[in-house]
N, C-alpha and C positions, 0 to 999 in steps of 0.2 A: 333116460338113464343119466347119471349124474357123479359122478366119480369126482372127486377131491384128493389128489393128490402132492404129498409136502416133505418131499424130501428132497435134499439136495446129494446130486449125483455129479459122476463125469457125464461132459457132452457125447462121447461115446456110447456111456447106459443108454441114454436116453434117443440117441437114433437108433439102435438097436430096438429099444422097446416101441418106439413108433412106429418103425418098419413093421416088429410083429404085428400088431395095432389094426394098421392100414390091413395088412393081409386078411387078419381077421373077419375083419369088417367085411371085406368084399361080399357084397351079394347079400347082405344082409338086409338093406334096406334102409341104414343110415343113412340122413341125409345131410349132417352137416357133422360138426366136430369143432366145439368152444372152448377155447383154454382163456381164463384171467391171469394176467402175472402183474402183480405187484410192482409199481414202479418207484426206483430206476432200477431195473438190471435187463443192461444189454446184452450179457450173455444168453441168458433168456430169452431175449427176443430174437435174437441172431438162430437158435437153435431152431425155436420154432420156425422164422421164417425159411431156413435149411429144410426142415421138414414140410415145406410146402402149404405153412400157415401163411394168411392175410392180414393186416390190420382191417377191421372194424369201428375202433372206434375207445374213445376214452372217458373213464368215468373221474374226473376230474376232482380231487380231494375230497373224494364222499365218504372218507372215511378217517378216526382221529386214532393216532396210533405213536405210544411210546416218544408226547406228548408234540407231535408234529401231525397234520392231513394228508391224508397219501392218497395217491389217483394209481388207480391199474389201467392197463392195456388188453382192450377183447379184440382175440383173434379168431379167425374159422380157420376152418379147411373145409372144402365144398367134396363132398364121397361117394357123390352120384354123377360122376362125368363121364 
């Protein structure tokens, strides 16, 4: 499953909505959990890694946008521990 989400929120929404999330999830059989964030935003990354994300890894200016290359940042959370 694949979900795209693109709104910008308080960092509060969205630990809240994560906490749900994780709950959720429990026992479900999920095995991992991938966020891309667009870089730079370190708020972003700060939130995620608050919620118990990792870096993975960087896809480095693969993409041409609002006439500049922009690289995102791929995070997990591992949900089977």
């Amino acid at each position: 499953m694949s979900v795209r989400i693109r709104y910008f929120l308080s960092k509060r929404f969205w630990s809240t909505l994560y906490s749900s999330l994780f709950q959720q999830l429990e026992g479900t059989g999920v095995h991992r959990i991938v966020v891309g964030i667009a870089l730079p935003n370190d708020p972003s990354v700060a939130l995620h890694k608050k919620c118990g994300f990792e870096e993975i890894g960087v896809f480095d200016e693969y993409a041409f946008y609002k006439g500049a290359y922009r690289s995102s940042l791929w995070m997990q959370k591992k949900m089977d521990q």
